[in-house]
TORDREN-799137 format. One record per residue (C-alpha): residue in three letters; x, y, z. Coordinates in steps of 0.05 Angstrom, whole numbers, plus 5000, padded with zeros to 4 digits. Example, Ala and Ser with C-alpha at 12.3 -4.5 7.8 and 13.67 -1.06 7.14 Angstrom:
ALA524649105156/SER527349795143/
***
This chain:
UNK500050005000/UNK505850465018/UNK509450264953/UNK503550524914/UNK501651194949/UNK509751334951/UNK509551194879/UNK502451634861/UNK506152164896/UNK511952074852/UNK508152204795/UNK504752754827/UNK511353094845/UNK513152964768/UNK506553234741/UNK506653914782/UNK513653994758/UNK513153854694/UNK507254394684/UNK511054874730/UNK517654844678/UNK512654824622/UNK509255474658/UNK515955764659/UNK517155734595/UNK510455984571/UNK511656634609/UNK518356724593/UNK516556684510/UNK511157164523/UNK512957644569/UNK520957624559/UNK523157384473/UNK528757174466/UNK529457714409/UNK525358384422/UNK527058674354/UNK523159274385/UNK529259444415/UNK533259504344/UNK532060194313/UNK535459944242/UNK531259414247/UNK525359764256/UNK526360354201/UNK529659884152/UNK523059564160/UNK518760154140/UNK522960324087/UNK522859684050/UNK514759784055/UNK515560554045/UNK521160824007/UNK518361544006/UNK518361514087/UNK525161634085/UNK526162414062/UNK519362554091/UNK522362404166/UNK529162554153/UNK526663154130/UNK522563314197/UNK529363114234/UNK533463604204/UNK528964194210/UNK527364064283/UNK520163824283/UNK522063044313/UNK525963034385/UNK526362514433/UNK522962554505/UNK524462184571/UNK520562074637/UNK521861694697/UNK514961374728/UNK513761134792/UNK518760494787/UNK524160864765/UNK525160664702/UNK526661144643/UNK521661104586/UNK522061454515/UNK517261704464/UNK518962194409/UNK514062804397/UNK512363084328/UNK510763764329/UNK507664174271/UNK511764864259/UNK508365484281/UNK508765784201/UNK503765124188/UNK498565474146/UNK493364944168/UNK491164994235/UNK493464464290/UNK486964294329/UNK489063604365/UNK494763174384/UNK494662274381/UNK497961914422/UNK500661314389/UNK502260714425/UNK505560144385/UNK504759264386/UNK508158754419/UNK516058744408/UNK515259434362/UNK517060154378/UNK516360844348/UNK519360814280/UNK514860134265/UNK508660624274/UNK511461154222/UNK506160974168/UNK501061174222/UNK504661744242/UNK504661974167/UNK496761904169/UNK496562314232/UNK501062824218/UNK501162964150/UNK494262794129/UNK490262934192/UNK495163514208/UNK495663354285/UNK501963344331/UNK504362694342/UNK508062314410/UNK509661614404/UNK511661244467/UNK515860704478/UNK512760174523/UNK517059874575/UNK522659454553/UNK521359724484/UNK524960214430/UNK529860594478/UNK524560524546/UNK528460184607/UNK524259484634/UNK525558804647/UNK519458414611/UNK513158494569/UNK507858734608/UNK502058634553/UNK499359304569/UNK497859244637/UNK503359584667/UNK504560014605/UNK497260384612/UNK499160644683/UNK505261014647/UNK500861264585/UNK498261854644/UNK504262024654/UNK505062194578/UNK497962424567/UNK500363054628/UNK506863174587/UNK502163194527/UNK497463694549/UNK503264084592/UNK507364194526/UNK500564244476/UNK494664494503/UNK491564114452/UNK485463614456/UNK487862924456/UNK486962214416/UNK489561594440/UNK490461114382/UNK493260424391/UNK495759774347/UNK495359064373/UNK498059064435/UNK497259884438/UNK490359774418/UNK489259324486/UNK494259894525/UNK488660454500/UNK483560024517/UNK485759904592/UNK487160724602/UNK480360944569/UNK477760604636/UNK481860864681/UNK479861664721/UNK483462144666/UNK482162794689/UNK478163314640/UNK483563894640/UNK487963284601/UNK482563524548/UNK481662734519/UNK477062654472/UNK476661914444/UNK480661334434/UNK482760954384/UNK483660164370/UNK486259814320/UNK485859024313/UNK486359024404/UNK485058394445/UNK480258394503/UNK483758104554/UNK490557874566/UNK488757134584/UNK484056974534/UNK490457124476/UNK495156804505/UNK488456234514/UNK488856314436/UNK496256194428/UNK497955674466/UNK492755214442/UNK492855534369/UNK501755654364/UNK503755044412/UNK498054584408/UNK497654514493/UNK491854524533/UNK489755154571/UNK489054804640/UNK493654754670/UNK498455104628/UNK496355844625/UNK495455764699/UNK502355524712/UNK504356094666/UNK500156574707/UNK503156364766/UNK510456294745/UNK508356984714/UNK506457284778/UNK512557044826/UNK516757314772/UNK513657964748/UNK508558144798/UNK501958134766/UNK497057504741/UNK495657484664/UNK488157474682/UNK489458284703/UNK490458584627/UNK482658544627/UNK480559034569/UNK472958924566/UNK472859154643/UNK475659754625/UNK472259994558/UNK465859864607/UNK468760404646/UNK469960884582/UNK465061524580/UNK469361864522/UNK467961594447/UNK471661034428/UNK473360654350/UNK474060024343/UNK478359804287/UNK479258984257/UNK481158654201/UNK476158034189/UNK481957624171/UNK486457674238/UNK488156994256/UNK493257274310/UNK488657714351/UNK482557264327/UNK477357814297/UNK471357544344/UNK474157934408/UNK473358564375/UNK464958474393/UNK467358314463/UNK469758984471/UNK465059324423/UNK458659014466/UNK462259284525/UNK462960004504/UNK456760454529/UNK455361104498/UNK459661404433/UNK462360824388/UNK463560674322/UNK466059944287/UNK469559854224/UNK470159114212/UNK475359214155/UNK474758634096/UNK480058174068/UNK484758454124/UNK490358094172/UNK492358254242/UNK494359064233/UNK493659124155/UNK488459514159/UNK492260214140/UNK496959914087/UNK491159504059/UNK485660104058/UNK490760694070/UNK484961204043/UNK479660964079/UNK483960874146/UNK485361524144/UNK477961744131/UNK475561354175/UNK481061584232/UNK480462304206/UNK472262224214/UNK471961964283/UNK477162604305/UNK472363144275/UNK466562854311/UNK469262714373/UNK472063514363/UNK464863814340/UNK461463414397/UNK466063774455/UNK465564494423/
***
């Protein structure tokens, strides 16, 4: 009888270990790469240019007549983040009413979001900052944090915004940035940060139910009990549960207008959570379910009527405050 509870226990012992090391190494892929080519700014504009030739002398020429610099904050960890800002000149003949925030996808940074910033900036003629989530672009961290850590920071940015603009304020997200706009359009912003809507593009709605999606879709393992390894592993390590990145919670929370951007197509971020946050949303919404479209394709697939559609939702949200 002994030999036989000794040995269940055995294979007990073996089982929780196994799924612990397997947890392990489901956080660590996720939340720490082994190559965050985020980090790599010739990566990331050699990128672009392949896509974009005529990027090139566009933003070199905004570099070399002063209208792109590079910011830095310290937040309440102590760890120095980066953004760059994009600031119209004051002989602009068009008038700049508003300034976006955009906030960039998993293992990116600010030059991988130029197209967007073209669309922004040139088209929609608003001043542009682009922040670096942590442990991305040229932002100090130690891990991933899926946009749960990262939205606490985005206030931070939205005061240096207003401080240095006095300009109402977008939000606009990809991917990952899309769930990071998401979890701050919940959170108290106060009214003097003049806010007026937020933007996501091709977002997930919570944290566990993506990773839910990858590991049975990417590594063909069950969910139980390997997401809640990971969560744990993930929380002795990092300090906060994968179940905490909830964005349907938070859009819940949202009073300001919010759009909701997907390409039907996304097999990454799979196109069905986009109704889980849309349903949450009360009040001001709008929903462009863009067709034929991958996971954030959306502007280089239907650049004209991205930007229309951006550029739509802006003056509304505008005329609506006056």
């Amino acid at each position: 009888m002994k030999k036989v509870l000794y040995s269940f226990l055995a294979v007990l012992l073996l089982l929780v270990i196994s799924t612990l090391a397997m947890g392990y190494k489901m956080a660590k892929v996720a939340t720490v790469p082994d190559y965050n080519y985020g980090q790599n700014y010739d990566t990331a504009f050699a990128m672009v240019y392949r896509a974009y030739p005529e990027m090139k002398p566009w933003y070199d020429s905004l570099v070399e007549n002063g209208f792109v610099r590079d910011t830095f904050l310290t937040n309440a960890e102590g760890l120095r983040l980066h953004g760059i800002l994009m600031e119209h000149p004051e002989t602009d003949s068009i008038p700049v009413t508003s300034a976006v925030m955009l906030i960039h996808g998993y293992c990116d940074d600010a030059p991988v979001m130029m197209r967007y910033t073209y669309c922004d900036y040139e088209v929609l003629h608003q001043n542009v900052f682009l922040p670096e989530r942590r442990w991305c672009g040229k932002s100090e961290g130690d891990h991933i944090t899926f946009g749960h850590l990262d939205s606490q920071d985005m206030h931070l940015w939205l005061e240096m915004m207003h401080d240095l603009w006095q300009k109402p304020i977008f939000v606009h997200g990809l991917s990952m940035g899309a769930t990071t706009t998401m979890l701050l359009s919940g959170d108290s912003i106060d009214d003097r940060l003049k806010v007026r809507g937020f933007i996501e593009d091709c977002g997930y709605s919570t944290t566990w139910d993506l990773l839910a999606h990858q590991i049975v879709e990417d590594h063909d393992l069950p969910v139980f009990p390997t997401l809640y390894a990971a969560s744990l592993i993930n929380r002795i390590w990092h300090g906060w549960w994968f179940s905490d990145g909830n964005a349907i919670e938070q859009v819940r929370k949202c009073t300001r207008p919010m759009l909701f951007i997907h390409g039907k197509d996304d097999k990454l971020v799979p196109f069905k959570m986009v109704y889980d946050v849309f349903r949450a949303k009360r009040g001001k919404k709008t929903l462009w379910e863009v067709p034929d479209t991958g996971h954030a394709k959306s502007i280089h697939k239907h650049w004209n009527d991205y930007c229309k559609c951006v550029g739509d939702f802006i003056k509304d949200a505008l005329s609506n405050q006056e």
